[in-house]
DSSP file (Angstrom, degrees, kcal/mol; ACC not computed):
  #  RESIDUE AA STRUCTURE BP1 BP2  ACC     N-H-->O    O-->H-N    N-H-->O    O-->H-N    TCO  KAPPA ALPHA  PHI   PSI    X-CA   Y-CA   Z-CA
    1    1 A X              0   0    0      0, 0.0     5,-0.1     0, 0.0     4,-0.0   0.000 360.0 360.0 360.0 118.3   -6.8   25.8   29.1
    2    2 A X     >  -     0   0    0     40,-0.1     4,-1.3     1,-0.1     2,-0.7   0.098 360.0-117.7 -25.9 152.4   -8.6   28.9   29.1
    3    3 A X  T  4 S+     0   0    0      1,-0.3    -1,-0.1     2,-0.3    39,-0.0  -0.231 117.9  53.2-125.1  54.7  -12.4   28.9   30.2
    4    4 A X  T  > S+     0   0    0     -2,-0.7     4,-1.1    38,-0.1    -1,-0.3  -0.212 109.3  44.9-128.2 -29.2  -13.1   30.1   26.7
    5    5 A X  H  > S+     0   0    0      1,-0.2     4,-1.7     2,-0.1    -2,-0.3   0.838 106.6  57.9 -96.7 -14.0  -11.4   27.5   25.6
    6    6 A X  H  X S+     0   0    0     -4,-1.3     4,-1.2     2,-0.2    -1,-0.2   0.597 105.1  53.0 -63.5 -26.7  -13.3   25.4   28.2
    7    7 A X  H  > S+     0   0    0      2,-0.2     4,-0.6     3,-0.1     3,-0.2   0.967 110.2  52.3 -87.9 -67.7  -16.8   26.6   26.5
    8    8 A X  H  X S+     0   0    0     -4,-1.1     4,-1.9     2,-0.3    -2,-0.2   0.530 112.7  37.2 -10.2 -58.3  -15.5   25.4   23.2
    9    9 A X  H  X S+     0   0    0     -4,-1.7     4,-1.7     1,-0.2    -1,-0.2   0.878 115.4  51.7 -71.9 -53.2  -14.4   22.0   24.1
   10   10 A X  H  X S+     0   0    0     -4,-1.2     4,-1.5    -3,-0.2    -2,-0.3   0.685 115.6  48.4 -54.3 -41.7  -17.6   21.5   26.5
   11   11 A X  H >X S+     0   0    0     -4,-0.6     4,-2.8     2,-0.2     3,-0.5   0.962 113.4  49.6 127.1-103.4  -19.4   22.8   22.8
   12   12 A X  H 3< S+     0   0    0     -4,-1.9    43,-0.3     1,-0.2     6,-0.2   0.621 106.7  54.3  -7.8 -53.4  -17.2   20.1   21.0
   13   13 A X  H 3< S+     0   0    0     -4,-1.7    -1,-0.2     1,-0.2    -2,-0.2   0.949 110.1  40.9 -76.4 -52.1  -18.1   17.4   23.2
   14   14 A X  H << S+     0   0    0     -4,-1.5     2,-0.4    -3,-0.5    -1,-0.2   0.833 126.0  30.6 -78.4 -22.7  -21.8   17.5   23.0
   15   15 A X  S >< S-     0   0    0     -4,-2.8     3,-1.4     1,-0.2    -1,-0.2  -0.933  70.6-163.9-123.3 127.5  -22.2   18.1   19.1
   16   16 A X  T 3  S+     0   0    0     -2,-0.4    39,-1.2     1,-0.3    40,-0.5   0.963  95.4  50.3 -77.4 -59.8  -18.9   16.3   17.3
   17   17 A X  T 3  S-     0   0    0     37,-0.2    -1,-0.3     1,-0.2    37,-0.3   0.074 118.0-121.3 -93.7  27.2  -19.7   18.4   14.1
   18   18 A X    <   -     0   0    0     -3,-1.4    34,-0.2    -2,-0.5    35,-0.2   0.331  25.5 -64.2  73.6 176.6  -19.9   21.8   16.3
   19   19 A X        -     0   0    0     32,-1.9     3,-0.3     1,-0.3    33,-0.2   0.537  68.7-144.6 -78.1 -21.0  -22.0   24.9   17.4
   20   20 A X    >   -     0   0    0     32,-3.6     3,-0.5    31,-0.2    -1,-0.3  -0.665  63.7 -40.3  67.3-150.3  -22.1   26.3   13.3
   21   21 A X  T 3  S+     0   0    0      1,-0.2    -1,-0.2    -2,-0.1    -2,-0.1   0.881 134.0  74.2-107.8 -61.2  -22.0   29.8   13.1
   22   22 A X  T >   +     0   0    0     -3,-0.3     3,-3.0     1,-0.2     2,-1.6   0.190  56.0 101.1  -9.7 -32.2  -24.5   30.4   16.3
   23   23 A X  T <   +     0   0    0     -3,-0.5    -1,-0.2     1,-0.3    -4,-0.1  -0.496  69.3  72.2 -95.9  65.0  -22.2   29.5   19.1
   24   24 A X  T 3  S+     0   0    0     -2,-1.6    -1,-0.3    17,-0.0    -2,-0.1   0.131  81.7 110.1-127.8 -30.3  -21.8   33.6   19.7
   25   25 A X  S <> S-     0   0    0     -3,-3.0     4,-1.8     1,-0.1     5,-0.2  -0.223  82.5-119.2 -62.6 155.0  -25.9   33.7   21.3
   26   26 A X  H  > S+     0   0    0      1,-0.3     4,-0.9     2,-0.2     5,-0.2   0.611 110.2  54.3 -58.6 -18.1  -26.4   34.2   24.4
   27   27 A X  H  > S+     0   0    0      1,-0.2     4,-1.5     2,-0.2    -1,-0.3   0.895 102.9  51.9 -89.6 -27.9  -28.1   30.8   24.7
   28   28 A X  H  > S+     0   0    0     -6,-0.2     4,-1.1     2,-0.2     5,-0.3   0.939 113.9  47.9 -66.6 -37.7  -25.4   28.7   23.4
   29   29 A X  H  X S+     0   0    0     -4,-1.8     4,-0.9     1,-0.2     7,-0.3   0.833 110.1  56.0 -71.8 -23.3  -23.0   30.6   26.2
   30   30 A X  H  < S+     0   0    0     -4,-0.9     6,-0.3    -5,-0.2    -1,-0.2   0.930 111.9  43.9 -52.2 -54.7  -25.8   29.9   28.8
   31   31 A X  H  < S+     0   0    0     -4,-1.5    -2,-0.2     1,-0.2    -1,-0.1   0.733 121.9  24.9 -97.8 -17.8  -25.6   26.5   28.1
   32   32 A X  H  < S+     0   0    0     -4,-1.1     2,-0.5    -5,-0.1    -1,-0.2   0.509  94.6  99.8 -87.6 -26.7  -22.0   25.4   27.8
   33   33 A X    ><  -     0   0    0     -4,-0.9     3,-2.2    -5,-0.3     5,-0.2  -0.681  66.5-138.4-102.5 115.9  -20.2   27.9   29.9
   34   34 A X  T 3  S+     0   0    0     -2,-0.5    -1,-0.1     1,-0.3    -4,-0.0   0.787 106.3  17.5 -26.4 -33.8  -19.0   27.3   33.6
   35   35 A X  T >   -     0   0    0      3,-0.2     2,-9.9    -6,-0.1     3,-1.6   0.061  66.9-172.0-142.3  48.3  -20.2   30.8   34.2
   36   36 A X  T <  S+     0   0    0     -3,-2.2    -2,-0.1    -7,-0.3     3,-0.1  -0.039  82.8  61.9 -60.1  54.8  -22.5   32.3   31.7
   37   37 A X  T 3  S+     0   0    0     -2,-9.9     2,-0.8    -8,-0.0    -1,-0.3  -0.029  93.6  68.5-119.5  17.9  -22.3   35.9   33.4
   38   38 A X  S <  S-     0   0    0     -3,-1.6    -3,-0.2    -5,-0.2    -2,-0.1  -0.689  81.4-161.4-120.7  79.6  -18.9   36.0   32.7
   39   39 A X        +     0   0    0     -2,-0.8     2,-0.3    -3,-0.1   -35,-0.0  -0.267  16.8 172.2 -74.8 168.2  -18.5   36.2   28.5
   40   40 A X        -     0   0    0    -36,-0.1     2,-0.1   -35,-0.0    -2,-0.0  -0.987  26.1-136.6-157.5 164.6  -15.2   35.3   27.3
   41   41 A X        -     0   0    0     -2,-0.3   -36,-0.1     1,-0.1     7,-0.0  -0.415  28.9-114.8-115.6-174.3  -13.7   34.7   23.5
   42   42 A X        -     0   0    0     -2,-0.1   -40,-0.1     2,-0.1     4,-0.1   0.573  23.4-154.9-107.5 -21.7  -11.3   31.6   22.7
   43   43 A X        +     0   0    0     67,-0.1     2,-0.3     2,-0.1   -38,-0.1   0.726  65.5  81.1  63.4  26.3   -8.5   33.5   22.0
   44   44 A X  S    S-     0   0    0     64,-0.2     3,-0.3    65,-0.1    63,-0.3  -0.873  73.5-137.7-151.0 134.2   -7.1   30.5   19.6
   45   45 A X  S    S+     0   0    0     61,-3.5     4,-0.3    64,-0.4    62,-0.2   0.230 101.4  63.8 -90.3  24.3   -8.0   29.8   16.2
   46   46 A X  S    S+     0   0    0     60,-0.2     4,-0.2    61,-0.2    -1,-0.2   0.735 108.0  36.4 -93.9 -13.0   -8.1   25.9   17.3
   47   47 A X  S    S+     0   0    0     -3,-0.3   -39,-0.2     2,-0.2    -2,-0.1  -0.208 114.3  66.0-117.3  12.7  -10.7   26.0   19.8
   48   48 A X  S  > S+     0   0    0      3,-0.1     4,-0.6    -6,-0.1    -3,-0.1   0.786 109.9  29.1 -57.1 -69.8  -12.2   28.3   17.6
   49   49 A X  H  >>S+     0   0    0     -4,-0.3     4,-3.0     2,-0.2     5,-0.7   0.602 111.7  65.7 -70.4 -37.2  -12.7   26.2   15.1
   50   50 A X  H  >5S+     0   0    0     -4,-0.2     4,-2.8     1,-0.2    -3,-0.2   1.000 110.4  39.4 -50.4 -74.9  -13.1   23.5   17.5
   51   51 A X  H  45S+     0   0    0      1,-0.2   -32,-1.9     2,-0.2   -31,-0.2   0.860 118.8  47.3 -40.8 -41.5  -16.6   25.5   18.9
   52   52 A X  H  <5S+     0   0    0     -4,-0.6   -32,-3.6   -33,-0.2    -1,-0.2   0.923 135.1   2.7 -97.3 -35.8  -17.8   26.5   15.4
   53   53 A X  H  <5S-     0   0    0     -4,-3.0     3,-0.3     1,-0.3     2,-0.2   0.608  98.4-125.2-116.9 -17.2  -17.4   23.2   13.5
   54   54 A X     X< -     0   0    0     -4,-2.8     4,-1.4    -5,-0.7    -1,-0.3  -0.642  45.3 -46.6  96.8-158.1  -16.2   20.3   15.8
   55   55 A X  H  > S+     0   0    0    -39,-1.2     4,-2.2   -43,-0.3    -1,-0.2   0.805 134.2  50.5-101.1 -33.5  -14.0   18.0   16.2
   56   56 A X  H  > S+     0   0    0    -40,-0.5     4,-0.7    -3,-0.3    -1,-0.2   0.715 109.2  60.4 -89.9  11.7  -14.2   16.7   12.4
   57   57 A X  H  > S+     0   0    0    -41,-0.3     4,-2.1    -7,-0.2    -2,-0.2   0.780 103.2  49.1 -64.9 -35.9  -13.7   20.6   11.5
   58   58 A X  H  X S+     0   0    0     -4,-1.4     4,-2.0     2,-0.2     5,-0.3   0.774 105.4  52.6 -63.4 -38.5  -10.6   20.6   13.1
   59   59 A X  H  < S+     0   0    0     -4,-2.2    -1,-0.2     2,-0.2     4,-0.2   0.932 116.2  43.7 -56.3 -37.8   -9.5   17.7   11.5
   60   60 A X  H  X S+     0   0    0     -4,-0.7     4,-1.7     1,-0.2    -2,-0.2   0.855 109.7  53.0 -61.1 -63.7  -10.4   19.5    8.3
   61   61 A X  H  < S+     0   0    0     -4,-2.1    -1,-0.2     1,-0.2    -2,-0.2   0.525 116.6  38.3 -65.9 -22.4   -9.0   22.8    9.1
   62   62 A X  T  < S+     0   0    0     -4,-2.0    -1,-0.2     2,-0.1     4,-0.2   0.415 108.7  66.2 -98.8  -3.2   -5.2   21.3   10.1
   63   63 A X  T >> S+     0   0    0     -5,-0.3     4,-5.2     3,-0.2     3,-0.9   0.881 100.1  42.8 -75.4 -35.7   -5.5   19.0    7.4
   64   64 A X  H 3X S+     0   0    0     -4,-1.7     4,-2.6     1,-0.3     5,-0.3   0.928 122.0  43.1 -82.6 -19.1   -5.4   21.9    4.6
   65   65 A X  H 3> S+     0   0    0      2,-0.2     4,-0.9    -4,-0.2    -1,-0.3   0.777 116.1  49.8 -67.2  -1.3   -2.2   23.8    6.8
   66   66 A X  H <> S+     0   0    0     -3,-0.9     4,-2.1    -4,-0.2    -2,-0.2   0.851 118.2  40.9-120.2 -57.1   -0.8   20.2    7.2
   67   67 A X  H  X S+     0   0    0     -4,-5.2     4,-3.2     2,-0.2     5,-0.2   0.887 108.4  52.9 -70.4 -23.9   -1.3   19.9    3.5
   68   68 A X  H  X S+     0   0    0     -4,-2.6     4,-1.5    -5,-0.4    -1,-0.2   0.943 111.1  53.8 -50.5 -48.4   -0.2   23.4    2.1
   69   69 A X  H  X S+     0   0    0     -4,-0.9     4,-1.8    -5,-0.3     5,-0.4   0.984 110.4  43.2 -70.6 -38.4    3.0   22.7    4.0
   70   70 A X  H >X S+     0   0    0     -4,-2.1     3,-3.0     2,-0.2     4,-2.3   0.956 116.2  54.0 -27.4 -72.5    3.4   19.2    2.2
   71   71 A X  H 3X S+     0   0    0     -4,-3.2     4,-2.7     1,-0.3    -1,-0.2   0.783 110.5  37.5 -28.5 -66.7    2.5   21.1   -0.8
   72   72 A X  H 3< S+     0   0    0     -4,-1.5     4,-0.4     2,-0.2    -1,-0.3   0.505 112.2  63.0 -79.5 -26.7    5.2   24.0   -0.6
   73   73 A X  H XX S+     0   0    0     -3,-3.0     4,-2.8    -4,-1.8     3,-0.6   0.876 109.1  43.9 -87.4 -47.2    8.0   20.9    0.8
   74   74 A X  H 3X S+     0   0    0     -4,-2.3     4,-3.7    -5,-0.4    -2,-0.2   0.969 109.7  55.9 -41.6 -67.1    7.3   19.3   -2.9
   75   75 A X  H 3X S+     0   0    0     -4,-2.7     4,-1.9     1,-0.2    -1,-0.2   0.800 113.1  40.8 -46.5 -31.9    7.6   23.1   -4.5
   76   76 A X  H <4 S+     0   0    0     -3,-0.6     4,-0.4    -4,-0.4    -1,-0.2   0.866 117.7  48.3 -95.2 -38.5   11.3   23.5   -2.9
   77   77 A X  H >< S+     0   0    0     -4,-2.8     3,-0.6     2,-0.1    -2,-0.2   0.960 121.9  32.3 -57.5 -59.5   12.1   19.8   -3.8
   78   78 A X  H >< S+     0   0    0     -4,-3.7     3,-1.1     1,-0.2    -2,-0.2   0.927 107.6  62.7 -74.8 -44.9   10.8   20.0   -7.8
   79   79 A X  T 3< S+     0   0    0     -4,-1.9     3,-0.5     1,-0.3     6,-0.3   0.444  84.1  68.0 -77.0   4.9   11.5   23.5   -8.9
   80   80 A X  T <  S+     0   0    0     -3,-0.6    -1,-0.3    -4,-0.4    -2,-0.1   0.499  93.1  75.7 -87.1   0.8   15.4   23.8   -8.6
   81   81 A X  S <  S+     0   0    0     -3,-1.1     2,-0.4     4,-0.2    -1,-0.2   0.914  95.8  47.5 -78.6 -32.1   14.9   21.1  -11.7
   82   82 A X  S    S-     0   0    0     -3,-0.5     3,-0.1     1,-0.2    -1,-0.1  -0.893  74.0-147.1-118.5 148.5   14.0   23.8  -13.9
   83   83 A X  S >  S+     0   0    0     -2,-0.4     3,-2.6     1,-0.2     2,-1.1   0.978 102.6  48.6 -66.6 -88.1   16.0   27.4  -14.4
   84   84 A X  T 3  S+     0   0    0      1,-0.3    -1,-0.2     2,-0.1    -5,-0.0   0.428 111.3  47.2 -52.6  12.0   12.7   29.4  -15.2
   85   85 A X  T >  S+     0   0    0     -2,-1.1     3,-1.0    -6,-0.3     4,-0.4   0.038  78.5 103.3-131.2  26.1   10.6   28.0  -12.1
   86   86 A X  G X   +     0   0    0     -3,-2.6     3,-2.2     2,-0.2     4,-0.3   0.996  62.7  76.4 -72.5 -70.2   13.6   28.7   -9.7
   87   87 A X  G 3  S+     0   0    0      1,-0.3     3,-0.2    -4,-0.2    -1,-0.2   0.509  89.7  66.1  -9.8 -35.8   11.5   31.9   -8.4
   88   88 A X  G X> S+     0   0    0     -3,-1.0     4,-2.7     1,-0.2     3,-0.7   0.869  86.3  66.7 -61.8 -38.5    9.2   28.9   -6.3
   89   89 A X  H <> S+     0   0    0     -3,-2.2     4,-0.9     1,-0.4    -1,-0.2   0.673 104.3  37.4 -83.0 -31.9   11.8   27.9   -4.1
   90   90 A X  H 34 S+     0   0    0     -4,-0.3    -1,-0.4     2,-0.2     5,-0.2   0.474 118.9  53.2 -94.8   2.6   12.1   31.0   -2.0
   91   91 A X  H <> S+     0   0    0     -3,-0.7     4,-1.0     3,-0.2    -2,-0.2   0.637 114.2  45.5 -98.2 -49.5    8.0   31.6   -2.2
   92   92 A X  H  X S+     0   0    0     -4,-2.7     4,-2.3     2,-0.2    -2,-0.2   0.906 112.3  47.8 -67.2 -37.2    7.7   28.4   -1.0
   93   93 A X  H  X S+     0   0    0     -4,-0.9     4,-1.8     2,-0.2    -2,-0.2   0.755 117.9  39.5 -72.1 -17.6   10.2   28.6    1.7
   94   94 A X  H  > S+     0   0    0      2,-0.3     4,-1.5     1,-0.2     3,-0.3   0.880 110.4  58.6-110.2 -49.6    9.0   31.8    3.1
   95   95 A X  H  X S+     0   0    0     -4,-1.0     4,-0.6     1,-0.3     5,-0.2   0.883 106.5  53.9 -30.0 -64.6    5.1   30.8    2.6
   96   96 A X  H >X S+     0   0    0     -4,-2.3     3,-3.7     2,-0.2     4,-1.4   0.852 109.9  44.7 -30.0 -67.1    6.4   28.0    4.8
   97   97 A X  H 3X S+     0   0    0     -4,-1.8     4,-1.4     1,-0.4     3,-0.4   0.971 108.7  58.1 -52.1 -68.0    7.8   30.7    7.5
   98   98 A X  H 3X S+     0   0    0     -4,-1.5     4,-0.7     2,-0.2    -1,-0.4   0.595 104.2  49.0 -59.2 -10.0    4.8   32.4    7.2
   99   99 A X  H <X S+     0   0    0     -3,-3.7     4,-4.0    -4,-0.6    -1,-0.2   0.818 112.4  46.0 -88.8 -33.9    2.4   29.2    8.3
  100  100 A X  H  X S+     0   0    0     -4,-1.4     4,-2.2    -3,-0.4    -2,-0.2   0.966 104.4  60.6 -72.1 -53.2    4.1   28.4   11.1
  101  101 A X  H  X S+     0   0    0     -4,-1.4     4,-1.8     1,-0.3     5,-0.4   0.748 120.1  37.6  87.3 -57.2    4.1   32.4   11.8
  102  102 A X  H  X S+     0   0    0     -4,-0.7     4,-3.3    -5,-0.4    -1,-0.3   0.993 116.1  44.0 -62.0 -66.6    0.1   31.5   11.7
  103  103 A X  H  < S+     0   0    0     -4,-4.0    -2,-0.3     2,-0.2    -1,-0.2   0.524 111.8  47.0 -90.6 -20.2   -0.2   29.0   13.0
  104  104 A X  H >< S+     0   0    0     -4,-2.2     3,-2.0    -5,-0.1     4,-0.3   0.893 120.7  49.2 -75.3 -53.5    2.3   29.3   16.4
  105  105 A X  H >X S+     0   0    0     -4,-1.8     3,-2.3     1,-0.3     4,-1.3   0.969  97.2  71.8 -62.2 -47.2    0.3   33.1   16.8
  106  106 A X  T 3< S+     0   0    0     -4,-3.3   -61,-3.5    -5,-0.4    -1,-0.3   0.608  81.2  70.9 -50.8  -9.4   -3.0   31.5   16.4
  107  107 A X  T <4 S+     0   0    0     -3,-2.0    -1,-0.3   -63,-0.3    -2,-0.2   0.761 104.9  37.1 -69.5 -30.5   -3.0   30.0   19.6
  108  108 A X  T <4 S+     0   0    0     -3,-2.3     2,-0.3    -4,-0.3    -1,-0.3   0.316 114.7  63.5 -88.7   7.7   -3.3   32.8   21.2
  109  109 A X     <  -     0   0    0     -4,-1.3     2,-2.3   -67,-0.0   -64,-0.4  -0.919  66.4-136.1-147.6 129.5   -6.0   34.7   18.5
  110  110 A X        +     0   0    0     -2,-0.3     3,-0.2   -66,-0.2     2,-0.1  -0.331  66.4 121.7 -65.7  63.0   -8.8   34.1   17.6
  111  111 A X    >   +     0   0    0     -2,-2.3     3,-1.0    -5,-0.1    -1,-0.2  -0.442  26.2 151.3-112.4  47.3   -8.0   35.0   13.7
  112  112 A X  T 3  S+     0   0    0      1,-0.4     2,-0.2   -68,-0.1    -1,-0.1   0.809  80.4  32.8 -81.1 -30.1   -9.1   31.1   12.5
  113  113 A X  T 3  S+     0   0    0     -3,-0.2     2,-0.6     4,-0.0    -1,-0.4  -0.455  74.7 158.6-131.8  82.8  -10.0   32.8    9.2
  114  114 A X    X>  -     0   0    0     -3,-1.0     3,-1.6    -2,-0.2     4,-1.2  -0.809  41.8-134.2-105.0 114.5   -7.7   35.4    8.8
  115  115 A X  H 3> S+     0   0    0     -2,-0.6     4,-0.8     1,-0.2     3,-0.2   0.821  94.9  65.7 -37.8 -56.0   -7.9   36.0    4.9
  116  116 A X  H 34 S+     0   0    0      2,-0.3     5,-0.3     1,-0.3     4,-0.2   0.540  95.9  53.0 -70.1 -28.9   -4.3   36.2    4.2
  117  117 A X  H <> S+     0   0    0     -3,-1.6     4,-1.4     2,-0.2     3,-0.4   0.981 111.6  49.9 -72.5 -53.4   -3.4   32.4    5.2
  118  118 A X  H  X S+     0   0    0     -4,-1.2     4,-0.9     1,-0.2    -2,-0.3   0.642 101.8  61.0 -15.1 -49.2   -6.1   31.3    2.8
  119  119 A X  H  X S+     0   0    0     -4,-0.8     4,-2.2     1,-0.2    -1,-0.2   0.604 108.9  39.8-103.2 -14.9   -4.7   33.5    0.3
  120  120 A X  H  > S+     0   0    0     -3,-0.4     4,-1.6    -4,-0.2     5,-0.3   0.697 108.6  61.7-105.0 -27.6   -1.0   31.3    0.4
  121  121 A X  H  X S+     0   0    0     -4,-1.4     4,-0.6    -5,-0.3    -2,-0.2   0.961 110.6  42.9 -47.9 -37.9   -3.0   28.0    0.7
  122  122 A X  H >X S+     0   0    0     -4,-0.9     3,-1.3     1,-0.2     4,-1.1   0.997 115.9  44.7 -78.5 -72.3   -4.1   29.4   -2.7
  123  123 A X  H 3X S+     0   0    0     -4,-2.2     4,-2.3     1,-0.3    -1,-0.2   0.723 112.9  53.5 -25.2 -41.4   -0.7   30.6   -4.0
  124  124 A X  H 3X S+     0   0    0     -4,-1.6     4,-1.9     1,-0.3    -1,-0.3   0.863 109.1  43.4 -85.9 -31.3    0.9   27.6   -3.0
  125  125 A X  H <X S+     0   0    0     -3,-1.3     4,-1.4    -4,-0.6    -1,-0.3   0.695 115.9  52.2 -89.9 -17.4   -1.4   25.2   -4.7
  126  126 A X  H  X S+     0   0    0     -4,-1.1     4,-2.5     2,-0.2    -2,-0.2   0.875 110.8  46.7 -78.0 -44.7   -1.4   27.6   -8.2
  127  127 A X  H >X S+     0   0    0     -4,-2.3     4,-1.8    -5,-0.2     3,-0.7   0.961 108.5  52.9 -76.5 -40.3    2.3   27.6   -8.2
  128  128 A X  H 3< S+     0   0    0     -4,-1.9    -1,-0.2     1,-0.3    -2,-0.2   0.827 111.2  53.0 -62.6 -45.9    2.5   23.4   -7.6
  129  129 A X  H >X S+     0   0    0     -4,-1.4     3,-1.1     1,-0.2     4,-1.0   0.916 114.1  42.1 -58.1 -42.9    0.0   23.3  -10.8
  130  130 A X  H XX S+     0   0    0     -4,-2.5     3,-4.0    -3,-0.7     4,-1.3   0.992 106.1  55.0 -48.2 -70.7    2.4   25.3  -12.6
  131  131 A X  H 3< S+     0   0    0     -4,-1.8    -1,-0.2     1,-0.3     4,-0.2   0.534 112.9  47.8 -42.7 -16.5    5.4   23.8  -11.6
  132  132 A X  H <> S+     0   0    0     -3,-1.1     4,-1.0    -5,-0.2    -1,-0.3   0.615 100.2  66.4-111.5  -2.1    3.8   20.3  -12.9
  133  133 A X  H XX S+     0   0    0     -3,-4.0     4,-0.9    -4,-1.0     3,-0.7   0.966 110.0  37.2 -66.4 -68.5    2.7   21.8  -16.2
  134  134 A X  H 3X S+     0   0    0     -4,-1.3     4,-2.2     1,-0.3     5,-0.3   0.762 108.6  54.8 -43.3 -39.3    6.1   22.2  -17.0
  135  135 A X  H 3> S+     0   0    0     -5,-0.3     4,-3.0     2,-0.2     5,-0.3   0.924 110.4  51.6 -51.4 -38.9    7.6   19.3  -15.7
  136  136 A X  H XX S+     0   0    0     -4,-1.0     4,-1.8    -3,-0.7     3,-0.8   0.896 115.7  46.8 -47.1 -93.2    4.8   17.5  -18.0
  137  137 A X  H 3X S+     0   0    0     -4,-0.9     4,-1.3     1,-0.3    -1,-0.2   0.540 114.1  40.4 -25.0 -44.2    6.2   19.7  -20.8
  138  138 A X  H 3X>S+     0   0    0     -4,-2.2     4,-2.5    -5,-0.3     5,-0.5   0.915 115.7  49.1 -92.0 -47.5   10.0   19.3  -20.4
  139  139 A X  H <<5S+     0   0    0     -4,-3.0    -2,-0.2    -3,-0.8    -1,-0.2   0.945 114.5  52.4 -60.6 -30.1    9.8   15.1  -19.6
  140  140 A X  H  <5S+     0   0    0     -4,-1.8    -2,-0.2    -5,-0.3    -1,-0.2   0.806 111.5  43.9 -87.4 -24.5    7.2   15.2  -23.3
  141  141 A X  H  <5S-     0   0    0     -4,-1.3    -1,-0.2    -3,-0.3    -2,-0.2   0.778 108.7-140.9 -79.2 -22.1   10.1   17.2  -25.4
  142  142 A X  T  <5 +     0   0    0     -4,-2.5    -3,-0.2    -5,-0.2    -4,-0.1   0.603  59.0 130.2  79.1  -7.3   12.4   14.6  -23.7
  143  143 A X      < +     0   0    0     -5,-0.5     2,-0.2     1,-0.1    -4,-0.1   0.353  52.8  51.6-112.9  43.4   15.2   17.4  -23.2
  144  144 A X     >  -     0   0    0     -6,-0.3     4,-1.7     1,-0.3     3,-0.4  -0.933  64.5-150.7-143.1 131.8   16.2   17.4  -19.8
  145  145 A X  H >> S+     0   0    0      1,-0.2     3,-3.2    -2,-0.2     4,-0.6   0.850 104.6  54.3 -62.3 -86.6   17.5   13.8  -18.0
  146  146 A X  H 34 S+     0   0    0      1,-0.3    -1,-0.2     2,-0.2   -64,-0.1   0.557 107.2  45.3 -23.9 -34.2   16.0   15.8  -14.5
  147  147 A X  H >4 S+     0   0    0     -3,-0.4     3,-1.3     2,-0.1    -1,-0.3   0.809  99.1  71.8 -79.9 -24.1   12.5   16.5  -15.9
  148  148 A X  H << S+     0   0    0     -3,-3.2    -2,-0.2    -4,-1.7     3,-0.1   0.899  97.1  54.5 -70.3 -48.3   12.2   12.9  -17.3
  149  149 A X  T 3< S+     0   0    0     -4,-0.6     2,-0.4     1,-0.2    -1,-0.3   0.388  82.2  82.0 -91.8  27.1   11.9   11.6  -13.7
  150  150 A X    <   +     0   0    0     -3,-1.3    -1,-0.2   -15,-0.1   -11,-0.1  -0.682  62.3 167.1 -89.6  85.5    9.5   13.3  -12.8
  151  151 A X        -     0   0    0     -2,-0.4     6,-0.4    -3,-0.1   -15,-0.1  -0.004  18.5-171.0-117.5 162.4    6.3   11.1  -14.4
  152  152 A X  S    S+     0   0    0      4,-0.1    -1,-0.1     5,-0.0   -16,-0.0   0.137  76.2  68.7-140.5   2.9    2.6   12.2  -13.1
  153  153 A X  S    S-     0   0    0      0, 0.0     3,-0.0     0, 0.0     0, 0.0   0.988 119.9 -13.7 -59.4 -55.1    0.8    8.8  -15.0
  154  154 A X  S    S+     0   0    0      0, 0.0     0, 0.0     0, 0.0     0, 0.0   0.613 117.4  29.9-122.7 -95.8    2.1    6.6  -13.1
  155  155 A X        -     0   0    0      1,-0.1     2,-0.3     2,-0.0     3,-0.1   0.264  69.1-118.7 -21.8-176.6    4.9    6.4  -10.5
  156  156 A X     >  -     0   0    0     -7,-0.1     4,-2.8     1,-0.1     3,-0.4  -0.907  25.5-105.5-141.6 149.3    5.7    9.3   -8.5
  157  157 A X  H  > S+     0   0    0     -6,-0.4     4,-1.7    -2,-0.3     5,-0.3   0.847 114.6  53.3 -40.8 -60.2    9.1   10.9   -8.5
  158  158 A X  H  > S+     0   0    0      1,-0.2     4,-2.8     2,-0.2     5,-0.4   0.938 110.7  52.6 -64.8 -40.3   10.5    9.5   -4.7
  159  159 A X  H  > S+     0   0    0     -3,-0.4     4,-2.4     1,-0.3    -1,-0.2   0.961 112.6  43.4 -71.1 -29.6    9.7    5.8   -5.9
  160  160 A X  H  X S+     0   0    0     -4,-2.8     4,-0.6     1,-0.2    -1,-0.3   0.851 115.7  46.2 -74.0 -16.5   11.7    6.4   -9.2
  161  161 A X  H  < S+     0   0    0     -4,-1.7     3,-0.4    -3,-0.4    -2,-0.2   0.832 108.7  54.2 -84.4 -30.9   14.4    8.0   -7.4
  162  162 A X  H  < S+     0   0    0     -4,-2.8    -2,-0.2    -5,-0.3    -1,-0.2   0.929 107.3  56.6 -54.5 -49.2   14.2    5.1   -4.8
  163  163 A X  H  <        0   0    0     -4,-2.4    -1,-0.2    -5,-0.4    -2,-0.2   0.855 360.0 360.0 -43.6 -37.2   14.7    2.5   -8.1
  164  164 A X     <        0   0    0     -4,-0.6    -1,-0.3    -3,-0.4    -2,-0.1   0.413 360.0 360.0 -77.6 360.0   17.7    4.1   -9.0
C-alpha cells in the first residue's frame, strides 16, 4: 500500500462516510498523513474514492461497476432472441472489455471519475431498457415462442427456464 493510499485509509477509518470533497487542504493532509511535508496523490481510483466518500462510498461506487457488468451479462444473454437487437451483443461484450480495462488501470490512477466509464454505465442501462421494451412487445403480439419466456410481471426469465 502506497502512503497515499495510507492517508486515504487512515481518512476512511476516522470518518466511515469520508473526507467529502475537502480532503485535498492542507489541513486534512496535516492530519492524516504519516508525513505531512511530504504531499502525495492516491494514484488508485479505490482509495480515491475510499478518501473522498468512505467506506459506504466504495461500496456504492463498485456496486454500480459490479452492476453495469450484471447489466451488460443480461444484454448478451437476451438480445440474440431478437434479429433487430442483435447489434447489443457485441456493445455489451466490448463495454464489458472496456470495464475491466477501467477498472484493472484504475488501480494505479487516480481517474475515479473519468467521464467516459459513466458514459457506458449509461449506454449499457439505455440499451437493457430497450432490449425489454421489445421483449414486452414481441411476448404481447405472442409471435415468437423465445420472446414469450421472457415475462417482466412476474417471474423472471432463469426461473422459467429452470421450470422447463
Amino acid at each position: 500500500m502506497s502512503r497515499g493510499s495510507v492517508i486515504l485509509n487512515n481518512l476512511a477509518s476516522d470518518r466511515w462516510i469520508g473526507g467529502g470533497f475537502r480532503v485535498d487542504t492542507h489541513a486534512e493532509f496535516e492530519k492524516y498523513a504519516p508525513d505531512p511535508t511530504n504531499p502525495l496523490a492516491a494514484h488508485s481510483i479505490y482509495f480515491q474514492v475510499l478518501g473522498e466518500h468512505g467506506f459506504f462510498g466504495l461500496f456504492l461506487f463498485l456496486a454500480i461497476w459490479g452492476l453495469t457488468w450484471l447489466a451488460a451479462s443480461d444484454i448478451r444473454k437476451r438480445a440474440p432472441a431478437l434479429e433487430d437487437c442483435a447489434w447489443m451483443v457485441p456493445l455489451a461484450g466490448m463495454i464489458q472489455v472496456s470495464l475491466v480495462g477501467y477498472l484493472v488501470g484504475g488501480a494505479f490512477l487516480s481517474l475515479a471519475y473519468f467521464d467516459v466509464a459513466f458514459n457506458m454505465a449509461v449506454i449499457i442501462v439505455l440499451a437493457r431498457e430497450l432490449l425489454r421494451a421489445r421483449l414486452k412487445e414481441e411476448a404481447a403480439k405472442g409471435a415468437s415462442d423465445i420472446a414469450g419466456r421472457f415475462t417482466y410481471g412476474g417471474d423472471d426469465w432463469a426461473t422459467q427456464r429452470r421450470a422447463q
